[in-house]
N, C-alpha and C positions, 0 to 999 in steps of 0.2 A: 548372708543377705545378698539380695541382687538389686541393681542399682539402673534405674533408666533414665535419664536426665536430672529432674529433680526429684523424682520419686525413688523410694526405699521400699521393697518388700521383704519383710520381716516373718520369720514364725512367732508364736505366741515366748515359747521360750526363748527366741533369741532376743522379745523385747523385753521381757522378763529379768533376763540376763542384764540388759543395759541399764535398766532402770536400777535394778542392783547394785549396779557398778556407780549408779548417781550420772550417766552419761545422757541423760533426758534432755535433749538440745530442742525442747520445743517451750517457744516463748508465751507462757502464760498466761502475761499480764494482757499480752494483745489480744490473744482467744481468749480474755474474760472480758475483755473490753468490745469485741466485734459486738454487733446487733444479732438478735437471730434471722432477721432479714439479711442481711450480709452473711451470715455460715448459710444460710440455703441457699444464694444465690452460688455465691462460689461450689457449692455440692452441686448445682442443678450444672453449673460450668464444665463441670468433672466429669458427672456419672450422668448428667441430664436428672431430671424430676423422678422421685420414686414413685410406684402408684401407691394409693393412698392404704390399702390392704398391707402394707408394709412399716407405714411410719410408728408404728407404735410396736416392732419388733427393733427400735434403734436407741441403742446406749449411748447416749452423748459420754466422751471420754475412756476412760482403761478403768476399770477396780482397781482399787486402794489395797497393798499388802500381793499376794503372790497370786498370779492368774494360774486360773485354770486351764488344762490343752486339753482339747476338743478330744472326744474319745475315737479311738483307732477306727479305721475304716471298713469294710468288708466291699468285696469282688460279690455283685451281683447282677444274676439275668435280670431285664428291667426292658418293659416292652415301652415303648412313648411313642405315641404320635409321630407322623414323619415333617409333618409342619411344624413340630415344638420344637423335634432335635435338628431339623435343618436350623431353625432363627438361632440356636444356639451355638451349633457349628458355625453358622455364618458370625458370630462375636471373635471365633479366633480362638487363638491355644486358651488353653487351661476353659473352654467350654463346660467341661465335665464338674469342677472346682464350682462353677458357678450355679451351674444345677442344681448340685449341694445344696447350696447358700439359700438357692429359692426352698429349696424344701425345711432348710433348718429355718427362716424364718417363717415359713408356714406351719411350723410344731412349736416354736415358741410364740406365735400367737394364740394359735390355740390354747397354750398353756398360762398364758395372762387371762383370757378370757376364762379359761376353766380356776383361776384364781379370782377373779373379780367374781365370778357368780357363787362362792364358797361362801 
């Protein structure tokens, strides 16, 4: 795990692992007692506001029982925009990580949508 002031990055397995172990040090009764107005403000404080193309790819919370790890990676040529990959270079290391993240929430919305129209 790596550690920047108050924040913790975790992989799926290492929270996995802690939750196992029962070492869950996140207080519940607060985050069930916040407003949802208060978890979005503090989110928007964080990360800023998401666009709207994306709220409905976001799990409030962890699964219940053993999480899944995200399937293995693969090394590929990928042409992009040189205005998409500078904004993302300009975000700072782990750019690439986040690219990801835009494209994995743009396949699981598709994939709610192509559920709600089933």
């Amino acid at each position: 795990m790596e550690k920047k002031g108050d924040i913790v990055s975790a992989t799926a397995e290492e929270i996995r692992d802690l939750l196992a172990r029962g070492e869950d040090r996140t207080d519940w009764a607060k985050v069930d007692a916040m407003s949802q107005e208060e978890v979005e403000r503090l989110a928007d404080e964080e990360e800023g506001p998401l666009p709207v193309s994306r709220e409905k790819t976001i799990i409030m919370g962890l699964p219940t029982g053993i999480m899944e790890l995200p399937p293995g990676k693969d090394a590929v040529k990928l042409r992009i925009d040189r205005d998409v990959l500078e904004w993302f270079r300009q975000t700072g290391k782990g750019y690439q990580t986040r690219m990801n993240s835009v494209l994995r929430a743009f396949v699981t919305a598709q994939q709610l949508d192509g559920e709600k129209r089933r």
